[in-house]
C-alpha positions in Angstrom: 0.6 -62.0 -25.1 0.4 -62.4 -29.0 -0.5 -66.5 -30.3 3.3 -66.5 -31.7 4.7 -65.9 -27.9 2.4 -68.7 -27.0 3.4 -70.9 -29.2 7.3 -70.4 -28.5 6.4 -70.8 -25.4 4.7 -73.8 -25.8 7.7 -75.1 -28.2 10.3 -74.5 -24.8 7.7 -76.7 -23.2 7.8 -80.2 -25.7 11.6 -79.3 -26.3 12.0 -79.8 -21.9 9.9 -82.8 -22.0 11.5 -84.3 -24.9 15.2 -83.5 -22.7 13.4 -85.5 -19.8 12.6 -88.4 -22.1 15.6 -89.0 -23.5 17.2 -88.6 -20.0 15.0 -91.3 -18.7 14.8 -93.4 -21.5 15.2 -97.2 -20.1 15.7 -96.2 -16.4 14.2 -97.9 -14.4 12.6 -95.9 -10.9 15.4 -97.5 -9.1 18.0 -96.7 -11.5 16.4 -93.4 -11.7 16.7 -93.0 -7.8 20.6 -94.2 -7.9 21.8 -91.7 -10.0 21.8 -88.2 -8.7 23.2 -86.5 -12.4 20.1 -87.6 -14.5 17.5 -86.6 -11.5 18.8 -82.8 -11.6 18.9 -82.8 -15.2 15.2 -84.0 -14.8 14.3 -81.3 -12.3 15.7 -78.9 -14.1 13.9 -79.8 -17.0 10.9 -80.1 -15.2 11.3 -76.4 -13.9 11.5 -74.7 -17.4 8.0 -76.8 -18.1 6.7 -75.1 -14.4 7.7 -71.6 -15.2 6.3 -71.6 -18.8 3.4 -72.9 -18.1 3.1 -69.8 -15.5 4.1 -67.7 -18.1 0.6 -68.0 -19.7 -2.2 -66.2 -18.6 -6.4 -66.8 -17.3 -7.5 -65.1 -20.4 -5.3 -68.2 -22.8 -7.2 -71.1 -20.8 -10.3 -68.9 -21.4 -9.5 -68.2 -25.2 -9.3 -72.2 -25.8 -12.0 -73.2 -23.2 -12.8 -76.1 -25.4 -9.7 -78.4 -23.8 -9.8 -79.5 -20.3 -7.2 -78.4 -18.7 -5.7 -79.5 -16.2 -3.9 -77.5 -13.4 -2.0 -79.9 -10.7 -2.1 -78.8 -7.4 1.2 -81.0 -6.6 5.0 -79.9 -7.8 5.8 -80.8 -11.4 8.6 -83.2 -9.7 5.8 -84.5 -7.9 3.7 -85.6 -10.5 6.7 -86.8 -12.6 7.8 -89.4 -9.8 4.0 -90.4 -10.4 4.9 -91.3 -14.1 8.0 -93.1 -13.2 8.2 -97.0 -14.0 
């Protein structure tokens, strides 16, 4: 995979997490639990991050071995209800 498909790849990725932000943006965790619309669009969301980040190889993490990277063992809906306020 050629450092331009990683980085469009990596572009998909902030352009998903900026979707989530702005669809969480002043929720609270129990306005975020009352409202069924915003926590698919989250999911969703969170799903596109999940399968791009599968999308990059052993040998990438290898290539940049100077960043710690970190590889959750938990769902990324998981770890995002972590984050919640």
């Amino acid at each position: 995979m050629s450092d331009r498909t990683h980085k469009l790849i990596l572009l998909d990725m902030l352009d998903a997490i900026d979707g989530i932000e702005s669809f969480v943006a002043g929720m609270s965790r129990q306005d975020y639990f009352a409202d069924a619309k915003t926590q698919a669009d989250v999911e969703y969301y969170l799903e596109i991050v999940g399968e791009a980040a599968n999308l990059f190889p052993e040998s990438f993490y290898l290539r940049y071995d100077h960043i710690k990277w970190h590889r959750p063992t938990r769902s990324a809906t998981g770890l995002f209800m972590l984050i919640l306020p």
